[in-house]
N, C-alpha and C positions, 0 to 999 in steps of 0.2 A: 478379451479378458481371460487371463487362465487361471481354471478351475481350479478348486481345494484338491481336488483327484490328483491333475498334474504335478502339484506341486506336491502333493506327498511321491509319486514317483520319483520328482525329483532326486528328495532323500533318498530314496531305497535304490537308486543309480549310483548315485555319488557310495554308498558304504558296499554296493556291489565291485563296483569301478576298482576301487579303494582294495576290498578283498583279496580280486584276481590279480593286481599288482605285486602283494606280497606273497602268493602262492607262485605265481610267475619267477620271481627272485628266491622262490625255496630250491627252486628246481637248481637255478644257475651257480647256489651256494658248493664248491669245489672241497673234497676232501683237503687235500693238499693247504688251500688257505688256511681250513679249521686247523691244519696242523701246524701250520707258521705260529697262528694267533697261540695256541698254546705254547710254543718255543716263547714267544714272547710276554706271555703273562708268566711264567715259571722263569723268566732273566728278570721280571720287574718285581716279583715277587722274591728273587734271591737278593739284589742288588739294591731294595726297598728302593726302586723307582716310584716317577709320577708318569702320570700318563693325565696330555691333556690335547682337549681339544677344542679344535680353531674349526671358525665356519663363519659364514656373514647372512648378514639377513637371517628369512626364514633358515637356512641353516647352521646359522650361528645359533638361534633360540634353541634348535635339535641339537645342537651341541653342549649347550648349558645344558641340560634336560638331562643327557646322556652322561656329562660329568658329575651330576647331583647323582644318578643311578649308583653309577660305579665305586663313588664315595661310598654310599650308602653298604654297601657288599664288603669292606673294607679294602678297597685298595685307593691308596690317595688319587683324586681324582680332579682336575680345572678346568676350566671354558679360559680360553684364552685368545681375545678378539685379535686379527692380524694386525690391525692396524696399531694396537698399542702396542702388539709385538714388535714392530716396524721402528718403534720408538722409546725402545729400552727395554721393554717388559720380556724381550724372548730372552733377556740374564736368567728368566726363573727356572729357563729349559737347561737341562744338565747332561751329561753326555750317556747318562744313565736310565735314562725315563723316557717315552713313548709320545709319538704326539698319531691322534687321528686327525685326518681332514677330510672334511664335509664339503661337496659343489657338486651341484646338479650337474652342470656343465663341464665340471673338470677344469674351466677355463677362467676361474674367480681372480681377476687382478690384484685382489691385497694379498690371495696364498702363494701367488704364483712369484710376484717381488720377495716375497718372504723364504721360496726355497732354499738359495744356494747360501742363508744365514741361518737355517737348522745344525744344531748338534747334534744331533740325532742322524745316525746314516740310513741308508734306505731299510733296513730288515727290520728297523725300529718306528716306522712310517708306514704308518695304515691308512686305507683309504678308503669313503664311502660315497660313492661317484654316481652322476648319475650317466658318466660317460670314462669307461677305463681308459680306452685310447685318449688317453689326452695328456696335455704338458702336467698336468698334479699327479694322473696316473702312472706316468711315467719315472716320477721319484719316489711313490709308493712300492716298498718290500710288499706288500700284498693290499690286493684291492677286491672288495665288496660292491657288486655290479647292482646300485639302485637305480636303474634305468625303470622309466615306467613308458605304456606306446601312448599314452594320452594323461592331461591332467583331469583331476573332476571340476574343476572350472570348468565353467558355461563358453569361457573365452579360451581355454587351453594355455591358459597365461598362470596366475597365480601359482604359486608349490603348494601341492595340496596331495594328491596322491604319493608327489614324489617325495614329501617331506615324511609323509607317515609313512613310507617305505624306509626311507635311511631310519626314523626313530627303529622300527621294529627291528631291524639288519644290527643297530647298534643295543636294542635292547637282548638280542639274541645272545649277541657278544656277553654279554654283561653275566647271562645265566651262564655262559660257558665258563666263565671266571667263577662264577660261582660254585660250581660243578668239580671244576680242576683244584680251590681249595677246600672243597668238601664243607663248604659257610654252614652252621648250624642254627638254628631258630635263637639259642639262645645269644652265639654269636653274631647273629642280625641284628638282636635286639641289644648291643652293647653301644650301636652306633644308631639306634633309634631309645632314647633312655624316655624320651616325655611321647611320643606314641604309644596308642594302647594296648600296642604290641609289646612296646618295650616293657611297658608297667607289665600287662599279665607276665612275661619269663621273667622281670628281675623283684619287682614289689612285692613283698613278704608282709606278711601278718604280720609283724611286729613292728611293721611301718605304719599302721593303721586302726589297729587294735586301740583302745583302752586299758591304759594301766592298771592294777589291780590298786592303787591310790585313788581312781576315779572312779571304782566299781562297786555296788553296793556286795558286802561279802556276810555271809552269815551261819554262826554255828549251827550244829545239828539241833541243842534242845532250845534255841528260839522259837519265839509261837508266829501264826501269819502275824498277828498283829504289827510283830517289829520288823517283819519281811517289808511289809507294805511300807512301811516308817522310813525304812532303808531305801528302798526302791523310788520312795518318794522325792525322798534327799538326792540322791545320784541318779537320775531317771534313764536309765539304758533298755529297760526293756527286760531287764532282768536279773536275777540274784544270783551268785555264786556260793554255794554251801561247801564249810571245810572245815577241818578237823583243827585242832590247835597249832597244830607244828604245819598247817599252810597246805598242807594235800587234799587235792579237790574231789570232796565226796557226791557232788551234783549238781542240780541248778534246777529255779522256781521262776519261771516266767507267767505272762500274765494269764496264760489260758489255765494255768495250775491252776492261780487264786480263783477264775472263776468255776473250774470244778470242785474246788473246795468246797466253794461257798452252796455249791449248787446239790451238794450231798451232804454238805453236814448244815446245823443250827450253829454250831459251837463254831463255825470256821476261823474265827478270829483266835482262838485258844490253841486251833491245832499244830501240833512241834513241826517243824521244817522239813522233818527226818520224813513225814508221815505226807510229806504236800510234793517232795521235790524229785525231778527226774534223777535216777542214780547211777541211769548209764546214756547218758544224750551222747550225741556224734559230738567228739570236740577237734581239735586241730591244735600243731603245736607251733609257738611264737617263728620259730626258722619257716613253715610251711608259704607255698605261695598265695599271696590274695586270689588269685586267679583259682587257686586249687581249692578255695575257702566257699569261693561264689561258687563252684560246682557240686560240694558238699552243701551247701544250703538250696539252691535249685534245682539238681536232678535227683527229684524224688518224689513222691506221691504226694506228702503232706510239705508246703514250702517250710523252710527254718528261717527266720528272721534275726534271727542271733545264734553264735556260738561261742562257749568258754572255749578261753585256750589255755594247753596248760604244756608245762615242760616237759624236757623228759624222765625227769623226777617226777612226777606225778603231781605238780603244784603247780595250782591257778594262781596267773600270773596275767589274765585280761579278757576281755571280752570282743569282738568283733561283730559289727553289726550289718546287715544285708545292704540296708539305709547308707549306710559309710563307703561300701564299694561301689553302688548307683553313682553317690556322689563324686566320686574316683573316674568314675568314667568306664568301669565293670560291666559287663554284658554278657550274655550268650547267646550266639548266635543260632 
């Protein structure tokens, strides 16, 4: 019977195995190819090519995987199986766009029938092998050598080292695209809108706030009494104090009332002017939620709310800590 021991070596074989594979394939990575692959991301980026790619099996899956990445980065990107290729679908290849192909062996039967029907000539055919000499390497403009000397199969059978070599070899690629258009955080996040990536760079306060329609608001000489009346009515967690013509003079939230209460007898009579913060941290409607959660969390005392006000100086809504939790807001 083998031990809980062995079998944790196991793991730590197979992720060592795994390691020295793509350190092995850093070495074998050729200036030269890096320089092809840029010649041809700056033709598909001039020409608004697609670049897609074909693989079967386990490396058909790395192939989806690697067209989702490079979408992701903005450049149009497809997984496109041979064999439906075979059967009308390689119309969607244009004499314009890229194709990579994926085989361990170089020697895959659906890519190898599919060659001499590419639009694509060889300087526009990339290659991630796990054997360059071979008939697919051979129509590849440049090839990326994922050879591995063993798999992490027990049997040396399954793709298992080899397959997370081509991902990394093809995720490699992906940052060099990235790199060569100079992708920016907010430009990632245009193509990530519902990740909470995308939300922190593009979702504004003004997407999430409370309207000052929904917001209890109240002049300078109201007493707590009608704070609390207000407060009660619209329960956000807090009051907005403003002058007549709508410019935000402060705000009374709940830890005011209970020092109110907590120093004076009369605290029910006392004017708003004499209860309420007159210079709190606020944030204005254009600002980012993301930039809102940082203003309420990094800082000694938490903020649970902030007024937000224009650049006119007028409150125009409230934001609450509560509201971006439930956004899906964090910091890490």
């Amino acid at each position: 019977m083998v031990s809980v021991t062995s079998y944790h070596q196991i793991v730590k074989d197979v992720l060592s195995l795994e390691a020295d594979a793509l350190l092995a394939a850093q070495v074998r990575v050729g200036q030269e190819d890096i320089s092809r692959m840029v010649e041809i991301f700056n033709r598909l980026n001039q020409d608004l090519g697609t670049l897609y790619f074909l693989g079967v099996g386990k490396s058909g899956l790395v192939a989806s995987k690697l067209a989702s990445t490079f979408s992701s980065l903005g450049l149009p990107s497809f997984f496109l199986h041979p064999t439906d290729a075979l059967h009308g679908d390689i119309g969607r290849i244009r004499p314009m766009d890229a194709v990579v192909l994926l085989s361990k062996s170089g020697t895959t039967e659906e890519l190898i029938k599919l060659l001499p029907f590419l639009p694509v000539g060889p300087q526009m055919t990339i290659g991630l092998l796990g054997q360059i000499k071979s008939p697919i390497g051979e129509r590849c403009g440049v090839t990326f050598d994922c050879s591995v000397g063993q798999e992490a199969c027990v049997n040396n059978q399954a793709p298992t080292a080899s397959s997370t070599l081509a991902m990394a070899m093809g995720d490699a690629l992906a940052v060099l695209y990235e790199s060569i258009t100079g992708l920016s955080r907010e430009g990632f996040a245009v193509n990530h809108p519902g990740g909470i990536l995308g939300k922190s760079l593009r979702m504004k306060v003004s997407d999430l706030m409370w309207p000052i329609t929904e917001c209890p608001v109240a002049a300078l000489e109201v007493t707590l009494q009608d704070v609390i009346l207000l407060m009660t009515q619209k329960n956000l967690g807090g009051c907005a104090v403003t002058d007549p013509d709508g410019a935000f003079l402060g705000i009374i939230v709940e830890g005011d009332i209970r020092r109110t209460f907590a120093r004076s007898s009369h605290g029910l009579t006392s004017p708003a002017k004499e209860i309420m913060n007159s210079s709190p941290v606020t944030v204005t409607p254009d600002s980012l939620a993301h930039d809102a959660l940082i203003l309420m969390e990094q800082r000694e005392s938490q903020i649970t709310i902030l007024p937000v006000v224009d650049k006119q100086g007028k409150f125009v809504g409230l934001i609450r800590l509560h509201d971006l939790f439930k956004e899906g807001f964090c910091l890490k």
